[in-house]
C-alpha positions in Angstrom: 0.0 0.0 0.0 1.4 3.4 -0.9 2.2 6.1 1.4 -0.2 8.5 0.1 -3.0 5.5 0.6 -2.4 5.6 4.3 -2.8 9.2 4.9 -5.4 9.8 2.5 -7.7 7.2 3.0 -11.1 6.9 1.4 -14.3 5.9 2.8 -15.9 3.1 0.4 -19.3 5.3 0.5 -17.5 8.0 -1.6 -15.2 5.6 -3.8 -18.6 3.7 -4.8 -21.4 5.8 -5.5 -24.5 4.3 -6.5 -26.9 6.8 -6.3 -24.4 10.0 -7.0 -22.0 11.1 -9.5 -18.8 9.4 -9.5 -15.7 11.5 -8.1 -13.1 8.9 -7.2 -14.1 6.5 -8.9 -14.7 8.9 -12.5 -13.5 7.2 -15.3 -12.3 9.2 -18.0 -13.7 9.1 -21.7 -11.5 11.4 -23.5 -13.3 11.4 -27.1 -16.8 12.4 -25.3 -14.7 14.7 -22.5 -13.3 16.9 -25.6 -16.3 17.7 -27.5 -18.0 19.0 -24.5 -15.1 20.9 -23.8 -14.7 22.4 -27.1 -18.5 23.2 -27.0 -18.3 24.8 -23.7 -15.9 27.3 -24.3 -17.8 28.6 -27.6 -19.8 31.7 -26.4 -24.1 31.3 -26.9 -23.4 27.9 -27.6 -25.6 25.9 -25.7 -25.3 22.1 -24.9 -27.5 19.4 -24.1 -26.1 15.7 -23.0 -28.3 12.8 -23.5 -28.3 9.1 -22.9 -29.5 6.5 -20.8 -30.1 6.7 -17.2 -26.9 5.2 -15.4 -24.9 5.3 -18.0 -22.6 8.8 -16.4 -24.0 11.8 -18.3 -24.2 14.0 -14.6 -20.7 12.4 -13.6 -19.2 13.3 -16.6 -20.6 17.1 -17.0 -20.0 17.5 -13.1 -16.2 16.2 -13.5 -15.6 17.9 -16.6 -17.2 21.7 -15.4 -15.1 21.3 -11.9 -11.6 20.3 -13.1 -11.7 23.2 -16.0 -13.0 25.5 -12.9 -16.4 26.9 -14.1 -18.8 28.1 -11.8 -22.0 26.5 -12.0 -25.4 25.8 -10.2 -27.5 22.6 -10.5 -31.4 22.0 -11.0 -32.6 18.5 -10.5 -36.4 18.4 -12.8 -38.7 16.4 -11.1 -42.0 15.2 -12.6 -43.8 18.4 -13.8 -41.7 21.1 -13.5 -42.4 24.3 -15.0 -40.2 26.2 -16.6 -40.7 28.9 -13.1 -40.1 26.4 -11.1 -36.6 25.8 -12.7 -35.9 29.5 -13.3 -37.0 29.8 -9.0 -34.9 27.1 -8.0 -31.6 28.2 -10.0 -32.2 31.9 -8.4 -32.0 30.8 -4.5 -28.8 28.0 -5.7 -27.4 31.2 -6.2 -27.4 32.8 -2.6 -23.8 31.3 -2.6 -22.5 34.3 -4.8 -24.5 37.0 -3.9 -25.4 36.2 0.1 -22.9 34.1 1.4 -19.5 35.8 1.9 -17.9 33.1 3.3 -18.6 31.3 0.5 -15.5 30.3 -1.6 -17.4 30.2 -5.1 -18.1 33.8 -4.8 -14.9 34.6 -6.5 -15.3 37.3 -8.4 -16.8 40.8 -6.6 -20.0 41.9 -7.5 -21.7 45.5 -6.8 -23.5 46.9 -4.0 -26.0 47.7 -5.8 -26.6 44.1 -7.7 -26.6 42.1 -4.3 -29.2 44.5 -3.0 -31.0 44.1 -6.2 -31.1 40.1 -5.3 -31.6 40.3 -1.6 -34.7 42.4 -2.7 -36.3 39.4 -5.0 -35.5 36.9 -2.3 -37.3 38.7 0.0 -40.2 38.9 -2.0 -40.4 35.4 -3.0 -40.0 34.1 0.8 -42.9 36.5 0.9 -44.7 35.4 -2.0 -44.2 31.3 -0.6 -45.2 32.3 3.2 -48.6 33.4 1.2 -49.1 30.8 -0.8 -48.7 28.5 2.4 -51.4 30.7 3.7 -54.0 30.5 0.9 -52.9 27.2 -0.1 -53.3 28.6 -4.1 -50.7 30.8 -6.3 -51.6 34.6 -6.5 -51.7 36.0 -10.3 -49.5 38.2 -10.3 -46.0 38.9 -12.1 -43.4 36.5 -10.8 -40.8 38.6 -8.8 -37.8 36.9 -11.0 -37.9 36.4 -14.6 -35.5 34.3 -17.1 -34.1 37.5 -18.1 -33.7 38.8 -14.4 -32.2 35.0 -13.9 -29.8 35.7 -16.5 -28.5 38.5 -15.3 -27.6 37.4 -11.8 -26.3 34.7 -13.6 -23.9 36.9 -16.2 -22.5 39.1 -13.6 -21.6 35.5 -11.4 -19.9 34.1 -14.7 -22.3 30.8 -13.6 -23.0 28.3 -15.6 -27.0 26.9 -15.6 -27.1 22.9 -15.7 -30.6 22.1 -15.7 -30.8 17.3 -15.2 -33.5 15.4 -15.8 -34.9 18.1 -18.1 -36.8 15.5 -19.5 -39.1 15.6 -16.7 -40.5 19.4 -17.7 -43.8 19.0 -18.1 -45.0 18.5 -21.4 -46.6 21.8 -22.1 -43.6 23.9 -20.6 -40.8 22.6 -23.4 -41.6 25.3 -25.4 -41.2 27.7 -22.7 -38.0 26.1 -21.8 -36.7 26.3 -25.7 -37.6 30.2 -25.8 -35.1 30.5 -22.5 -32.5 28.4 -24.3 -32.7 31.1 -26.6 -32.4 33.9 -24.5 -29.5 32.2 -23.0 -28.1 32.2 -26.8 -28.6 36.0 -26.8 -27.4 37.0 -23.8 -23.6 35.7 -24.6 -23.2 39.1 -26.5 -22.9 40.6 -22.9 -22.3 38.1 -20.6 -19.4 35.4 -22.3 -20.0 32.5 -19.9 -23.4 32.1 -20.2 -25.1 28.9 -20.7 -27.4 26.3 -20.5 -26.2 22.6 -19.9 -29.4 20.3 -20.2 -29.0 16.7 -19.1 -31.8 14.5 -20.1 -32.7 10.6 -21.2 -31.6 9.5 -24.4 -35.1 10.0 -26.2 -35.3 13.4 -25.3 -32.3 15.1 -27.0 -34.9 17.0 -29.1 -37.6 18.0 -26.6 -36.3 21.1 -26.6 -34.4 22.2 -29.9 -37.5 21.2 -32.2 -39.7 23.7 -30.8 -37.4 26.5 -32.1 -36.0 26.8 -35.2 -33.3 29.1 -34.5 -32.0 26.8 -32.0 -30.7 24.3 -34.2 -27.0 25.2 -34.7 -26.9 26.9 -31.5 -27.3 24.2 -29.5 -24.6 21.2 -29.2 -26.4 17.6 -28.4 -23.9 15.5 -27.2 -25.2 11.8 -26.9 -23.1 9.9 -23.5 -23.3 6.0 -24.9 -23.5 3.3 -22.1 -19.8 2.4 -21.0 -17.8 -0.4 -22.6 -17.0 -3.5 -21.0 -13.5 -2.2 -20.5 -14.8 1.0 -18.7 -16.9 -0.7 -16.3 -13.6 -2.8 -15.0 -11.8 0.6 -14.8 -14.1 2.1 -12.0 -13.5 -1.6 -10.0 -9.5 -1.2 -10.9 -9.6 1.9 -9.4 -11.6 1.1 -6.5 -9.3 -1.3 -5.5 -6.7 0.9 -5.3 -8.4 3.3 -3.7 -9.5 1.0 -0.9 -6.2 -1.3 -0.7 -8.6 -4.4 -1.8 -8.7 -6.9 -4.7 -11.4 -8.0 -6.8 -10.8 -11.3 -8.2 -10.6 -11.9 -11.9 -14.1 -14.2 -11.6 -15.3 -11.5 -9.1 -14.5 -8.5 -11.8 -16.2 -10.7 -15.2 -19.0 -11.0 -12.9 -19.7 -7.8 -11.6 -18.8 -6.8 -15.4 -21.4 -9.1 -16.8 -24.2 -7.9 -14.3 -23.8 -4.4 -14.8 -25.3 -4.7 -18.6 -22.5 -1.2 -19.4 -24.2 0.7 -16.5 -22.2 2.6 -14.2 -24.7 2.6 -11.3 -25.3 -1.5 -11.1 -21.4 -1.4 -10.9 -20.8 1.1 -8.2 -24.1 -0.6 -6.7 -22.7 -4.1 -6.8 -19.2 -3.0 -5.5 -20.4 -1.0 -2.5 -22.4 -3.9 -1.3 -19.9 -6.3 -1.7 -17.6 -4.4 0.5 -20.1 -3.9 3.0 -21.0 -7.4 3.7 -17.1 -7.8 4.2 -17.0 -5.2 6.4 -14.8 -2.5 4.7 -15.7 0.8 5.3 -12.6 2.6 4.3 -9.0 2.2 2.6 -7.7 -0.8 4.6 -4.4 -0.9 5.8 -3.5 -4.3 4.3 -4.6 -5.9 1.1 -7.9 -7.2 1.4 -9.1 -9.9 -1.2 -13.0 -10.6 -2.4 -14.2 -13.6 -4.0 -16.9 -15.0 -5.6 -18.6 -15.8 -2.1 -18.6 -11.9 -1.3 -20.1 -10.9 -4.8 -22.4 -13.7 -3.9 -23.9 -11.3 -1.1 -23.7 -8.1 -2.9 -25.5 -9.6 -5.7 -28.5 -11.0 -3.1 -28.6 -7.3 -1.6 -29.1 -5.6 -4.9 -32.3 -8.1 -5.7 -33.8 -8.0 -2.5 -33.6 -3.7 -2.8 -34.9 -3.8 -6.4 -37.9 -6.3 -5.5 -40.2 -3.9 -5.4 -38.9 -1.6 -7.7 -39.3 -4.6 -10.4 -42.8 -5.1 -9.4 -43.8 -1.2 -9.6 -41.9 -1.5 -13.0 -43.2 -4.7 -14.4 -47.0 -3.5 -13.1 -47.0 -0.3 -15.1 -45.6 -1.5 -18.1 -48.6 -4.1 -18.4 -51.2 -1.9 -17.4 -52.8 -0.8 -20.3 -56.8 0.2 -21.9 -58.5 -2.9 -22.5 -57.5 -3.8 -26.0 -57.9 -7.0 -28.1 -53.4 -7.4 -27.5 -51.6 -7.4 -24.4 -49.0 -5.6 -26.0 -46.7 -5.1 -23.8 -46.7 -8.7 -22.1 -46.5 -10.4 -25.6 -43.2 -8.1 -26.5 -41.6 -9.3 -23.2 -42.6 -12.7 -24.0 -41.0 -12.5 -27.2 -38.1 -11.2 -26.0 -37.4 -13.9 -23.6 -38.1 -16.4 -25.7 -35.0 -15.7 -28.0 -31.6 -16.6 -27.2 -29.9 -13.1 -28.3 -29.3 -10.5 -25.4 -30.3 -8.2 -28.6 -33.4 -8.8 -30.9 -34.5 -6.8 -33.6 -38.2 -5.4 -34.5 -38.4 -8.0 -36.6 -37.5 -10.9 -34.6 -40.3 -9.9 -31.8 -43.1 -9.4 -34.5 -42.1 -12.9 -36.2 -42.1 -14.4 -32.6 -45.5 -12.7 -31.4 -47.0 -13.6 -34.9 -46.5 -17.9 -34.2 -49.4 -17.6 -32.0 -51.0 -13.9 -33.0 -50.5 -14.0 -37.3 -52.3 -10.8 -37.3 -50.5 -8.8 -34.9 -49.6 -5.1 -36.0 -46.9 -3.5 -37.1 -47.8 -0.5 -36.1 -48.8 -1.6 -32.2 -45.3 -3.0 -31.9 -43.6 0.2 -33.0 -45.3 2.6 -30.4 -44.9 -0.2 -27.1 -41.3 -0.2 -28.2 -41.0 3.0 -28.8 -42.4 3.6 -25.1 -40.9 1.3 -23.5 -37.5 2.7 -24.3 -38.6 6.2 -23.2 -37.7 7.7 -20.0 -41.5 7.7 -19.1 -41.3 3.8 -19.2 -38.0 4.4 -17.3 -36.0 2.8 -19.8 -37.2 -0.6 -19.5 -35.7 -1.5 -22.7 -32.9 -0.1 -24.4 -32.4 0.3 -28.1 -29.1 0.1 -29.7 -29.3 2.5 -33.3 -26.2 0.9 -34.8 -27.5 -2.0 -34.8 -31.6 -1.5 -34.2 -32.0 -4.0 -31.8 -33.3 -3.8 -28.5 -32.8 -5.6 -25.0 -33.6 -5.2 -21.4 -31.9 -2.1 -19.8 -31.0 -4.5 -16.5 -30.3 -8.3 -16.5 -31.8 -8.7 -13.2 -35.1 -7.4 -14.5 -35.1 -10.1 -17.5 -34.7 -12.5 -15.4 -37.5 -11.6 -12.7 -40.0 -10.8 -16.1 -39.2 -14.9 -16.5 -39.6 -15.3 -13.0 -43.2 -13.4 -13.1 -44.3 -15.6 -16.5 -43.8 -18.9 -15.1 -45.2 -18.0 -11.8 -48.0 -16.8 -13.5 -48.3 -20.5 -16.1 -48.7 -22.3 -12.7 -50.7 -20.4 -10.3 -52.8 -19.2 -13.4 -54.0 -15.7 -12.0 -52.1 -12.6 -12.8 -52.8 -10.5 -9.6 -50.7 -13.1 -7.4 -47.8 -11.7 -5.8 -44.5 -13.3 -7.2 -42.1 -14.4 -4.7 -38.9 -13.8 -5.5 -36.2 -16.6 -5.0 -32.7 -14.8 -5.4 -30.4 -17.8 -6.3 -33.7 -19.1 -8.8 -33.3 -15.4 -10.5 -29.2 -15.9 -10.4 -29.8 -19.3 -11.8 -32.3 -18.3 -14.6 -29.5 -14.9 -15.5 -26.9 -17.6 -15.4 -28.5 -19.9 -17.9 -29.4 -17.2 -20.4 -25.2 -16.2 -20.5 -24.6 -19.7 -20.9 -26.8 -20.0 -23.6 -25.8 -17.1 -25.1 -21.8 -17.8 -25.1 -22.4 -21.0 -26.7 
């Protein structure tokens, strides 16, 4: 173990970060890293990251904007946001530059006169919020901060707007949030640094940029792929130096394998191995994990997603009444072929042996769904070569689980009980399967 180990250890809930963006563990992508680089630097030039969920897009832009120094704040959509509501949020994630002076981000002095201009709109919407507590409804009047009052404060901070999960703007505000894209392009002729960084899921590069035309070369879309077999072992490589252990070689193919290219069943996977074995931080001497320990991470990672996979697998089925169960006979072809990847072809050909009338056209929108972040990204599709498999490996295996359950208990609204080692058994077979 090197020196700088011992006096710098690491805690194994910041090396392995599940649910958060990657610091220690970042690994780098240098082909990806430089375009958004280039793009950032280019005044009025705004950018927008796509691609799926767990696959790095916040880790990378968070990385990339701290190690070239920008200044930036971050709003996390959720489900409905309105274009205010993201413009309100990014206004009080700047009290760091204009209220706090102990603040280290405030690097850069700004007037008298601007930070009683903000302390003013603060006021009023604490004000405004303690009302609408009150009255338990929103009062119609102007909103005491604008997008261009929001670009202002943000100009004269030299801050950087990174809006994730944009996707989840509700449907009638995209529009609205494409006119403030453009007001962000406009306002680079005074204030250089200004811009909009838009994280969102890889079906919603466009959301924004088709609603305005003039958008469309001033706006860089920057697609983040999944990560390669190769960069997957490169944040367990550098785990293990960062926590003194070792991974075995089975240990690492597996832990590859499972994580299907996604960085957050990785980190997942490698945190919960390292629990069970007790390591909480860099150890002092070398500490070695088997296939026993993955054994225990892997059981923790089911037994967490249980429910998720029913909530999932529930609202995917749940449909109008129809004449197909669309949904159910798509996942039912897919499991019956012994690719990891089938094409639109392949699933209509399957559903067609016992349905020869089936669709087209019903197939293309469920598949088109169930890719979208809406259907949070059951599936995913692959546009080199337009096929399409489950997102999660775990989650094939429990949809085979939930089938035969359902063959022999005959009723659909039984709860399925999940047997962990029967789901590693059944994810087991279909590798086998598909390596021979």
């Amino acid at each position: 173990m090197s020196l700088k180990s011992i006096f710098f250890k690491k805690k194994t809930k910041d090396v392995f970060t599940p649910t958060t963006a990657a610091k220690l563990a970042y690994v780098s992508r240098e082909k990806i890293e430089t375009e958004f680089i280039k793009n950032l630097s280019i005044p009025g030039k705004q950018i927008v990251v796509f691609g799926y969920s767990g696959g790095g897009k916040t880790t990378l832009v968070n990385t990339l904007l701290e190690k070239k120094g920008y200044r930036y704040i971050t709003i996390s959509c959720m489900k409905g946001f309105s274009v205010q509501d993201i413009i309100i949020h990014a206004f009080h994630e700047m009290d760091a530059f204009y209220l706090d002076t102990r603040s280290k981000r405030k690097i850069r002095k700004i007037g008298a006169g601007v930070k009683a201009e903000y302390q003013q709109i603060s006021s009023s919407l604490s004000a405004e919020k303690i009302e609408e507590e009150e009255t338990s409804s929103r009062r119609v009047v102007d909103p005491p901060i604008t997008a261009n009052s929001l670009i202002k404060f943000l100009g004269i901070a030299d801050c950087i707007l990174v809006i994730d999960d944009f996707h989840k703007v509700d449907e009638n505000q995209k529009q609205a949030l494409s006119q403030v894209m453009k007001l962000f392009v406009d306002a680079a002729n005074k204030y250089k640094q200004i811009k909009i960084v838009a994280i969102g899921a890889v079906t919603a590069a466009k959301e924004v940029v088709q609603y305005d035309s003039e958008l469309e070369n001033r706006v860089y879309e920057l697609s983040v792929p999944l990560l390669s077999d190769t960069e997957i072992e490169s944040i367990i490589v550098k785990g293990e130096g960062l926590l003194n252990i070792d991974f075995s070689h089975d240990v690492k193919k597996e832990i590859t394998k499972y994580s299907n290219q996604l960085a957050s069943i990785c980190h997942q996977l490698c945190h919960d191995t390292c629990f069970y074995k007790q390591i909480e931080k860099t150890s002092s001497k070398k500490i070695n994990l088997e296939r026993r320990d993955l054994d225990k991470g892997v059981t923790s990672y089911i037994e967490g997603k249980s429910n998720t996979f029913q909530t999932l697998l529930d609202g995917a089925l749940k449909q109008r009444k129809a004449k197909y169960q669309n949904v159910e006979l798509i996942f039912s072809a897919m499991i019956s072929l012994t690719e990891q990847e089938v094409t639109r072809s392949e699933i209509l050909d399957k559903i067609r042996e016992l349905y020869p009338e089936y669709p087209q056209g019903n197939l293309s929108i469920y598949l088109q769904d169930l890719i979208s972040a809406r259907k949070y990204e059951i599936l995913r599709y692959d546009e080199n070569s337009g096929k399409y498999s489950f997102s999660d490996k775990f989650f094939r295996a429990y949809v085979i689980m939930v089938f035969d359950q359902r063959k022999i208990i005959n009723r659909e609204d039984e709860s399925v009980i999940i047997d962990t080692k029967d789901l590693v058994r059944i994810l087991e077979e279909f590798d086998k399967l598909h390596m021979s």
